[in-house]
N, C-alpha and C positions, 0 to 999 in steps of 0.2 A: 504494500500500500504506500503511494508516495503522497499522498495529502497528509498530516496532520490534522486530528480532530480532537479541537479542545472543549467540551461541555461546559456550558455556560454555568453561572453562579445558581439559578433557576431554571428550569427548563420552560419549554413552550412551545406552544402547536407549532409546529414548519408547515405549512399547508402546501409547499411544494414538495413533499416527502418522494412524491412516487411511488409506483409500484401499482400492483393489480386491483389493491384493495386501500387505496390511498382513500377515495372516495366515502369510504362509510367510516374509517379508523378514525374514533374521538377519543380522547382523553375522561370521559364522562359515561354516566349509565343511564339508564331508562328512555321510556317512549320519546320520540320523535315526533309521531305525526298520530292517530287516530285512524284505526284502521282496524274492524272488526275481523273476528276469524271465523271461516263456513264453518257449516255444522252438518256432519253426514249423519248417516242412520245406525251408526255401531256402538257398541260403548266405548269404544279405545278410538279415541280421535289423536292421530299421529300426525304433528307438522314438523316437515324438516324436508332436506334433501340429500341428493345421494351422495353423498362427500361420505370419507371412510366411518366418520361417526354417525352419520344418519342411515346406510349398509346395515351399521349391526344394527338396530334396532328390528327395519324391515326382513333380515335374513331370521332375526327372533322370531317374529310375529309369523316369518312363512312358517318356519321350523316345528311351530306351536300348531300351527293350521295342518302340517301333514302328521303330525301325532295326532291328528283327529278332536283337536281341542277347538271346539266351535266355537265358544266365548272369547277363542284371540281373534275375531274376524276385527274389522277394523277397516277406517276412510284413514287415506293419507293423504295429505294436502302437502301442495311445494309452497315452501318460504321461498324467494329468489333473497339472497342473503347479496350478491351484487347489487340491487335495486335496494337494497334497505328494507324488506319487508320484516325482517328479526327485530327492530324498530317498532313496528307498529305495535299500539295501546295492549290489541288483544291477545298477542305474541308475547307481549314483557306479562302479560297478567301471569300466563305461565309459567315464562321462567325470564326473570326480571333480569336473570347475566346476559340475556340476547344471543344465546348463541342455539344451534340447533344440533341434536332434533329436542323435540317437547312435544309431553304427552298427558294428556286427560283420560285420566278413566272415569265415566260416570254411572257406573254401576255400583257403585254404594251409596247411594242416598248422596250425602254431598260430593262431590265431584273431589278429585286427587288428585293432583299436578304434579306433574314425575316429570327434574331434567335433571341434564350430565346423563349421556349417554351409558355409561357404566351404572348406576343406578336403577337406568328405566332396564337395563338385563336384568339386574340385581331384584326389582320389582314384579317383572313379569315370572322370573322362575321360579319365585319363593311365592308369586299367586296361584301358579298352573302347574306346582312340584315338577317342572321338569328342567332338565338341563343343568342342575345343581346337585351334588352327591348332599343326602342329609347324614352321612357317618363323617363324625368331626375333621379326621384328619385331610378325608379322601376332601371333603368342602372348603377348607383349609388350604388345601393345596392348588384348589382350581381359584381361589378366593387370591393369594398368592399372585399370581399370573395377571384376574384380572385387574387388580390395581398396579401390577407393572404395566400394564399397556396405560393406564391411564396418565399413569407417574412419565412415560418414556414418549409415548407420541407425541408429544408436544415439539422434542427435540428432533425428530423424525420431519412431521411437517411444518412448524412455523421456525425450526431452524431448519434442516435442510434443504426441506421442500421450496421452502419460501428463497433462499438464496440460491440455491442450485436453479430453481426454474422459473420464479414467480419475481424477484427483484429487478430494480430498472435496471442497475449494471452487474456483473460479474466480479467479486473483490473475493482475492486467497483467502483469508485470513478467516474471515465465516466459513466459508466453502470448505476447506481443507478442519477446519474445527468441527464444522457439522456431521462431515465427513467419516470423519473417523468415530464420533458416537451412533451415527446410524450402522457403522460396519461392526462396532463392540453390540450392540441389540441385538443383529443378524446373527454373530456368533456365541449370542449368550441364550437365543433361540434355537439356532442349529445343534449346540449341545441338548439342550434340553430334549429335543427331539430324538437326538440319536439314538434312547435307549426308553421313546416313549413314544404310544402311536399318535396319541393326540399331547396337546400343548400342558394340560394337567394329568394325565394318566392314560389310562387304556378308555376312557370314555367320553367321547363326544362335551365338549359342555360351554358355557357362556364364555369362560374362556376364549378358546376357536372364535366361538362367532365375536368374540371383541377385537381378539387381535387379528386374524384374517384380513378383514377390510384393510386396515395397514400396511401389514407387514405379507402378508400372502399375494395381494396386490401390485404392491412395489417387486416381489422377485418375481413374477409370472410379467412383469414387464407394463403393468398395469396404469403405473403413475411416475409423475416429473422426468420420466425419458431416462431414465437411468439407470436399467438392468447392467447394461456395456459397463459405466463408471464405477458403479459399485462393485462388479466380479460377481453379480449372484449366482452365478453358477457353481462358483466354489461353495456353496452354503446347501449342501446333497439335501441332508435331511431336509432342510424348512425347503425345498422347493419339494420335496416330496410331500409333505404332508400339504403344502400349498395346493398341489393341484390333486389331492383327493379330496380336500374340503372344497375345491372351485367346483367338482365331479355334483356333489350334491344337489340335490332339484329345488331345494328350499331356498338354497345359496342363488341360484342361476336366477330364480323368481324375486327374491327379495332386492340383489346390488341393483334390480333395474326400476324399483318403487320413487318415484320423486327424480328423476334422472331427466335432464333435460339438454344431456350432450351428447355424442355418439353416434351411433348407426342406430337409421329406424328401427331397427327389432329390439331396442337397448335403451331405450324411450318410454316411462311414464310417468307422465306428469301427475296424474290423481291416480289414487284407487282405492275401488270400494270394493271389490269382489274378486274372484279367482279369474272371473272370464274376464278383467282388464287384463290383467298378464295375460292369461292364453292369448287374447286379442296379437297384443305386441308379439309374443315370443313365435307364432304363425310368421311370422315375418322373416322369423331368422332363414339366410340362404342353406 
């Protein structure tokens, strides 16, 4: 880096900051503008989109649908989080940090607003006993896992992600910083894996579906263009268990819920029912 940068006595907005998401990034919380949110016909009204933390939710909600769990049916509606709609009145009533996904259940008499992504898993499996071991250690251990992804993707996408692909310029010093803590995750994942079939044990569980969107994602080549830079191929196990959780029907149905970039088959915007996926996924070549 050949500039010098010296941090002022106090800080303050640069409003020429740049970058992708310069446009919504304030220094402050809450509503914006007034802006109500639909109301579909399920108990579990899901708003967010398909960014790796709005995935797990929808991969849940499928997951919970092909175990035959009727009561996870459920309307998902897109925030555009570009546009400022995580801003509007009826979106902070939910979850006043503005970020997505967020979720209402109102099938208990007063309604429950569930956010943080790790959470709304954490909610749904302890509602519909599935996807969480209830023998302490084996719970313990998938419990383990999913607040590393919660604790660790951060440094994944609003550091790496964000400077490897999303920044106005290119500067080593993030880069190669960021760098090297998304390659320590991949092989603190690929170990784990080596001598387990899923990410907590021999069984399927919230875990998977939290870390997946991320990190399964990123080595299957999925996000910020970086399979080539990082070496993922050296990382055997996690691309292996990568692409038997991508295999799954629940995974295929849910990363494309609230998705509004991609190939048409890979596209939807709302959903309220199984036949809006089937609609889209008829599509695929």
């Amino acid at each position: 880096m050949t500039n010098q940068y010296t941090p002022a006595k106090v800080w303050t907005m640069d409003n020429e900051n740049g970058g992708q998401w310069a446009s919504i990034n304030r220094p402050d919380s809450g509503a914006r503008h007034e802006q109500a949110l639909p109301v579909g016909k399920h108990s579990l009204q899901l708003h967010s989109l398909a960014t790796p933390n709005g995935q797990k939710v929808t991969i849940m909600l499928e997951e919970l649908l092909a175990k035959g769990v009727t009561a996870a049916e459920y309307d998902a509606y897109t925030i555009n989080i570009g546009e400022g709609d995580q801003f509007g009145s009826g979106f902070v009533d939910i979850n006043p940090n503005s970020k997505i996904p967020a979720l209402l259940d109102t099938s208990t008499g007063t309604p429950i607003r569930v956010f943080e992504s790790g959470n709304i898993l954490l909610y749904l499996a302890e509602k519909f006993g599935h996807f969480l071991p209830t023998e302490i250690s084996a719970k313990t251990e998938v419990m383990n896992w999913l607040f590393w992804l919660q604790g660790s993707a951060p440094y994944l996408g609003g550091g790496f992600g964000h400077f490897y692909a999303y920044a106005p310029e290119k500067f080593e010093y993030p880069i190669n910083r960021f760098t090297m803590e998304a390659k320590r995750q991949l092989d603190v994942l690929d170990k784990q894996l080596a001598n387990n079939q899923y990410i907590g044990g021999d069984e399927y569980s919230i875990a998977d579906i939290a870390i997946w969107p991320w990190y399964g994602n990123l080595v299957l080549g999925n996000s910020y263009n970086a399979a080539e830079f990082l070496d993922v191929g050296s990382y055997k196990h996690l691309l292996r268990w990568a692409k038997q959780v991508e295999q799954r029907d629940a995974v295929q149905r849910g990363r494309i819920v609230n998705r509004t970039f991609g190939e048409e088959w890979e596209q939807l915007s709302e959903r309220h029912g199984a036949a809006d996926i089937d609609a889209v996924l008829s599509k695929k070549p």
